[in-house]
C-alpha positions as CSV (number, residue, x, y, z in Angstrom):
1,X,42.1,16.3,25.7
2,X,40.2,13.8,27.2
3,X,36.9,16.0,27.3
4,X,37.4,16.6,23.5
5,X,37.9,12.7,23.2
6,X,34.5,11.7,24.0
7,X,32.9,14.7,22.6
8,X,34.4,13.0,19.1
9,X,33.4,9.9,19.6
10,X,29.7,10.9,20.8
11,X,29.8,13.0,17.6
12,X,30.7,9.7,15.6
13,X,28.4,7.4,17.5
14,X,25.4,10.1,16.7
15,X,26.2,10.1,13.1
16,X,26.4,6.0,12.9
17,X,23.0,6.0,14.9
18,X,21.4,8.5,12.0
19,X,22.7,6.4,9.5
20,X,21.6,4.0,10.0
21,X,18.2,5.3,11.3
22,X,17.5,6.6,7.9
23,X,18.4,3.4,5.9
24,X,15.2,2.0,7.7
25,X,13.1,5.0,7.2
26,X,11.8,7.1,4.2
27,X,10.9,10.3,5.8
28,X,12.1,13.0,2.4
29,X,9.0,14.0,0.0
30,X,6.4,12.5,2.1
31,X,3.0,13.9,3.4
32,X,0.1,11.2,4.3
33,X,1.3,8.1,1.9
34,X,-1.5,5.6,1.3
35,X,0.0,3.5,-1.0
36,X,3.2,2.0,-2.3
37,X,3.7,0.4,-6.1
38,X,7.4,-0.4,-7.5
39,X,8.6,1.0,-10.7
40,X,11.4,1.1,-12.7
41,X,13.9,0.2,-9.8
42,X,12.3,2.5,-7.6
43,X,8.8,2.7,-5.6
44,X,6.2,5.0,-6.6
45,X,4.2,6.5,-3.5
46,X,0.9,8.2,-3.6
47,X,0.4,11.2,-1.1
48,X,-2.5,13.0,0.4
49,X,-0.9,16.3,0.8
50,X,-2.6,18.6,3.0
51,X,-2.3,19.9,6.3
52,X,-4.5,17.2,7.7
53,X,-5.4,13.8,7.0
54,X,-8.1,13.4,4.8
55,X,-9.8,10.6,2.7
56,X,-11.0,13.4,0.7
57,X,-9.3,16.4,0.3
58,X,-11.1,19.5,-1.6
59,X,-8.3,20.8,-2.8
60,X,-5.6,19.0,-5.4
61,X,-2.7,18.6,-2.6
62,X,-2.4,15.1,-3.5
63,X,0.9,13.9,-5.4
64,X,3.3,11.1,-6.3
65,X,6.8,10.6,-5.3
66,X,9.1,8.3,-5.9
67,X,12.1,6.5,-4.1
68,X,14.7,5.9,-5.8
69,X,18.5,5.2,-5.2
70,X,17.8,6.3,-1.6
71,X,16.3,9.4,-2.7
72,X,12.6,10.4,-2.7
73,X,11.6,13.0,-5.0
74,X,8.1,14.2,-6.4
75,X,7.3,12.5,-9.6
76,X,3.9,13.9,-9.9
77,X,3.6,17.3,-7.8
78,X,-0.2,18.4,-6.7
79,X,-2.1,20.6,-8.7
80,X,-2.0,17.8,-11.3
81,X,-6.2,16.8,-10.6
82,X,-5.0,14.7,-7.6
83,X,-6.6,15.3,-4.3
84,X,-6.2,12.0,-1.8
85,X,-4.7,9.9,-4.0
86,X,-4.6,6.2,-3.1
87,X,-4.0,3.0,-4.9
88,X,-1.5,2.9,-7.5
89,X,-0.3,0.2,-10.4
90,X,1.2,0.2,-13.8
91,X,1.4,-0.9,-16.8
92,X,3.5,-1.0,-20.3
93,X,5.1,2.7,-18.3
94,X,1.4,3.7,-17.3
95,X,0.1,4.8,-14.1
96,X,-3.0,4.4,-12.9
97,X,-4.3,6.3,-9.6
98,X,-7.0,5.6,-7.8
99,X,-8.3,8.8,-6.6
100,X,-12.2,10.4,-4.9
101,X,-14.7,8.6,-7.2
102,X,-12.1,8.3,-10.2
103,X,-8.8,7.0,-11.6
104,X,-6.7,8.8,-13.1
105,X,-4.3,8.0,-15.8
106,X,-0.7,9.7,-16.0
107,X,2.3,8.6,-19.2
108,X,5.2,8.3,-17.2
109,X,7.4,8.4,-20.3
110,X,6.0,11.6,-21.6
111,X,7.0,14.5,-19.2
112,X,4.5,11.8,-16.5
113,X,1.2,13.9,-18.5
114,X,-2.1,13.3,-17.3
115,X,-3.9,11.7,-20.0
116,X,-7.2,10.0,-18.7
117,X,-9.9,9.9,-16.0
118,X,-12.2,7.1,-15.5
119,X,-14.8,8.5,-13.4
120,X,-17.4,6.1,-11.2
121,X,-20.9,6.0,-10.2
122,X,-22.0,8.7,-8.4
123,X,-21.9,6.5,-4.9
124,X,-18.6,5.1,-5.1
125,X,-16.3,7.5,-3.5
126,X,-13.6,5.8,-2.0
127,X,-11.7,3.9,-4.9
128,X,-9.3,2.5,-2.8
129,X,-6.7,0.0,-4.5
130,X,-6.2,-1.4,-8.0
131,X,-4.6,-4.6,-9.6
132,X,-3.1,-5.5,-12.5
133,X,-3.6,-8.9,-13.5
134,X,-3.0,-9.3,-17.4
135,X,-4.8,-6.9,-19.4
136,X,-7.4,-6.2,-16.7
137,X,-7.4,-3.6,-14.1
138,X,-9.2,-4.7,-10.8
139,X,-10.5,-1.7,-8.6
140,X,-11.9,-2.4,-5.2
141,X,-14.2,1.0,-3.8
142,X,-14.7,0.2,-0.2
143,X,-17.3,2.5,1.0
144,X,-20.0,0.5,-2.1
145,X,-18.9,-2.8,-1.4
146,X,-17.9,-3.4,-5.4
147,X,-15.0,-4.9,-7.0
148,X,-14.9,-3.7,-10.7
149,X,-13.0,-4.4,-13.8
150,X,-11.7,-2.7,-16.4
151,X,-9.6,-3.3,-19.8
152,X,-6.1,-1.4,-20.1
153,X,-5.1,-3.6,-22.6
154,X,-4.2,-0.1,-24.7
155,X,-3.5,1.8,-21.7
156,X,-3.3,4.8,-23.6
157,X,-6.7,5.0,-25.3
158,X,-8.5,2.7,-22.6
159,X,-12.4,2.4,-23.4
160,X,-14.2,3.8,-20.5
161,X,-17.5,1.1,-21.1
162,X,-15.4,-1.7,-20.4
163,X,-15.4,-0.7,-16.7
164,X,-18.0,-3.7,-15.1
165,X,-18.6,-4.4,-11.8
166,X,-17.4,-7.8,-11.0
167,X,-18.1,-9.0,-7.3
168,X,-19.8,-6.9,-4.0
169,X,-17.0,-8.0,-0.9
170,X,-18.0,-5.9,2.1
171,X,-16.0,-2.5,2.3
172,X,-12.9,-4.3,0.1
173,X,-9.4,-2.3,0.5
174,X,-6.3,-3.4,-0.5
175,X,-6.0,-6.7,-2.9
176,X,-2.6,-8.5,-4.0
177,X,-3.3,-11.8,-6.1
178,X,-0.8,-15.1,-6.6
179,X,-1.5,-17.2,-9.3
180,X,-5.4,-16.9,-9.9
181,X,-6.2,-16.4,-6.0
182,X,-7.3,-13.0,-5.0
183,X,-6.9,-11.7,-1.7
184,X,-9.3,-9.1,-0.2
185,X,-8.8,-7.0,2.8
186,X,-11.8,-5.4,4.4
187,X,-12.0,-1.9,6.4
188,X,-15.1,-0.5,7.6
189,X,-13.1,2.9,7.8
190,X,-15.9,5.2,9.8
191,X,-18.5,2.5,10.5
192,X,-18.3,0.6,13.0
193,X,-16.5,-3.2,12.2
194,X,-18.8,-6.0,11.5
195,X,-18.3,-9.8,11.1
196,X,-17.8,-9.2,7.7
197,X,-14.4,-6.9,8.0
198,X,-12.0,-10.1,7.5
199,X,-9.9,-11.0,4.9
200,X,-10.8,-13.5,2.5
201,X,-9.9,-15.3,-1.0
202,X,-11.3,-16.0,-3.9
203,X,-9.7,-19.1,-5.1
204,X,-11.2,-19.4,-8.5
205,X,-11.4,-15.7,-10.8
206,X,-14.0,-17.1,-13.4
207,X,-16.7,-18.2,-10.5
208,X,-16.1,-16.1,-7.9
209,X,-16.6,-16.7,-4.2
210,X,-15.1,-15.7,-1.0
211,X,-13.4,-18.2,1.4
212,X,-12.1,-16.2,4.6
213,X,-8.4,-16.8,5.7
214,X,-8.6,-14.7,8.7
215,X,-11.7,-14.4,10.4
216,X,-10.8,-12.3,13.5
217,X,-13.0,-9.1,12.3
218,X,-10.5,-5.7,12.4
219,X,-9.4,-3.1,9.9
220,X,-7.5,-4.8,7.4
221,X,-5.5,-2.5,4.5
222,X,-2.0,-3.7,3.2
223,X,-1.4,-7.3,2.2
224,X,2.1,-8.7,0.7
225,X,3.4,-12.5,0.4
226,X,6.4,-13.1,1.5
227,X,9.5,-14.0,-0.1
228,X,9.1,-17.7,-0.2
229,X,4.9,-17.1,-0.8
230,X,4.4,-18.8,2.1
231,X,2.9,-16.3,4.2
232,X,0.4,-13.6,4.2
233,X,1.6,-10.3,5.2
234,X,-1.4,-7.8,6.4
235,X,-2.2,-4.8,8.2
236,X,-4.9,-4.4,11.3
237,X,-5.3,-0.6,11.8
238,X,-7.3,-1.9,15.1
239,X,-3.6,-3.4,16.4
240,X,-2.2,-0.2,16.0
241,X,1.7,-0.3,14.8
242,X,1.9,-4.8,14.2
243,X,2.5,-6.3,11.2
244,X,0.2,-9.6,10.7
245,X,1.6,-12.9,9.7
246,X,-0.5,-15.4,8.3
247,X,1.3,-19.3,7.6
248,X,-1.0,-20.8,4.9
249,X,0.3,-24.1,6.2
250,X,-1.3,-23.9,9.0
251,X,-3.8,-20.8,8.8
252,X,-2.2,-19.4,12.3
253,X,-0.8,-16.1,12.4
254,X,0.7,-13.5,14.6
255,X,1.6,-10.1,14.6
256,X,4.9,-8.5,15.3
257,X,5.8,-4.7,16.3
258,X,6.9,-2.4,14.0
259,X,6.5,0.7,15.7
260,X,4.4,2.5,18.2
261,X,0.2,2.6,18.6
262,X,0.4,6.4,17.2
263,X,1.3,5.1,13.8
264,X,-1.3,4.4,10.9
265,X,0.4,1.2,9.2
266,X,-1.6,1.6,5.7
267,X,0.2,0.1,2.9
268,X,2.9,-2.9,2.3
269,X,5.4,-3.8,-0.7
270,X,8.0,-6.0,-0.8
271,X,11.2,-5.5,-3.0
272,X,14.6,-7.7,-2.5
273,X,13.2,-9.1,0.9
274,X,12.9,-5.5,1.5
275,X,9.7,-4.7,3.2
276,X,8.4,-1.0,3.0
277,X,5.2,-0.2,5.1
278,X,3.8,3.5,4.7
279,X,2.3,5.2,8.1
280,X,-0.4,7.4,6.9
281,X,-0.6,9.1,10.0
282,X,3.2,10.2,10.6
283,X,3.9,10.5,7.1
284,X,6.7,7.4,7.0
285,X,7.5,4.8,5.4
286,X,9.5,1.7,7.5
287,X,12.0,-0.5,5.9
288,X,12.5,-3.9,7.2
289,X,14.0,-7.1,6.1
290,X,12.1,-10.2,5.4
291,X,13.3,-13.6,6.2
292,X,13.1,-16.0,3.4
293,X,13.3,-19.3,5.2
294,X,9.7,-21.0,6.3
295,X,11.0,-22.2,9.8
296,X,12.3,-18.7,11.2
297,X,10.4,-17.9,14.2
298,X,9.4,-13.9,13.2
299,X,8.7,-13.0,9.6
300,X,10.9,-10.0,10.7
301,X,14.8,-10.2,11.1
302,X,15.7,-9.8,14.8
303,X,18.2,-7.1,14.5
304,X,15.6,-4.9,12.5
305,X,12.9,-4.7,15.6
306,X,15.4,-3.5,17.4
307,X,15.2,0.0,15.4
């Protein structure tokens, strides 16, 4: 009786340990997701597909899902013209995808139907993340060291000669913007990292110039604010598995563990103090709370790093 005692409560123990293992981790629908963009109560998640990962796939295994409710289901399933599929925005029930020397265009509210490509200069194959700010689209492509614009003010019949190159960062990635500042993360991705791979602002939109924030040179990809828009939250690929923290107070920053150095921390959002950070390599995404107050040691709750 006593054997079958402990067997019960090991049983229980493992099922509240699962639990709650899975309310901080999106594991359903996923194969290498890049990048993370909310919608409609839910967070739409672009994925590479594939057996391997690949910055550019030859084949259209790329595809969207979307987490929703605690469920992750495919929104956009590959074969749709997707092939590594990376930064995503919307807007007025559009999405835009950044995709191998394109973006693509899908109505979300008719059956999620592709109906648009906006394809790039011959050299600029890695468009790698997209804004909306207003009626413009901004597009960073990180292997031609351009930022470009482009006018969705009719999303649904967008006029491809509005798409103008705006400002040449080195090898920009992933860009989040607060009022009229622009952040700009820089990756060399498969060259090697140079002074230049920082992240920087540009404070004023209408004469653009960059200021760096962080000039410790690395591989940076995801940036968020936090809560109270007092922080900078980033990813360093070259600190493999940290969250960066940077306190525009004071311009220090830190970096605290999310998981281990196999991981490939790629993309951030942040929904209801809810951060989700996508691992490209292990095909997860990681859900931790953000603390809102400015004087809290870690940007990161204490019980969460425990996970």
């Amino acid at each position: 009786m006593k054997c079958k005692l402990l067997i019960i409560i090991f049983f229980l123990s493992f099922c509240l340990f699962s639990c709650k293992k899975n309310e901080n981790e999106i594991t359903e629908n996923l194969k290498f997701p890049y990048d993370l963009c909310e919608y409609d109560g839910g967070i739409l998640i672009s994925n590479f597909g594939g057996d391997t990962l690949n910055y550019f796939n030859i084949n259209p295994t790329g595809f969207i899902s979307c987490f929703k409710n605690g469920k992750n289901n495919i929104l956009i399933p590959d074969g749709n013209g997707l092939y590594s599929p990376k930064g995503l925005a919307v807007k007025d029930n559009f999405l835009f995808v950044a995709d191998i020397g394109k973006i693509l265009v899908f109505n979300l509210k008719d059956k999620n139907k592709k109906i648009d490509e906006i394809i790039f200069p011959q050299n600029d194959s890695l468009v790698n993340d997209l804004l909306v700010m207003g009626s413009t689209l901004f597009i960073s492509v990180t292997n031609s060291n351009k930022l470009y614009l482009l006018n969705i003010d009719k999303p649904e019949k967008i006029d491809h000669t509005s798409l103008l190159e705006y400002f040449q960062p080195v090898c920009p990635t992933f860009l989040k913007s607060e009022d009229y500042y622009l952040f700009i993360a820089s990756d060399s991705y498969e060259k090697p990292v140079t002074d230049d791979n920082i992240i920087q602002i540009i404070d004023n939109l209408n004469y653009p110039s960059l200021r760096p924030i962080i000039f410790e040179n690395g591989k940076y990809n995801g940036l968020e604010l936090s809560p109270s828009k007092t922080r900078l939250l980033f990813l360093n690929q070259q600190k493999a598995g940290y969250l960066g923290n940077l306190v525009f107070e004071n311009g220090n920053y830190n970096y605290e563990q999310i998981t281990n150095e196999n991981s490939l921390l790629n993309s951030l959002l942040l929904i209801n103090n809810k951060l989700y950070i996508s691992d490209l390599q292990n095909s997860k995404i990681y859900i931790k709370t953000v603390a809102e107050f400015d004087n809290f040691p870690t940007v990161l709750k204490s019980d969460n790093n425990k996970d």
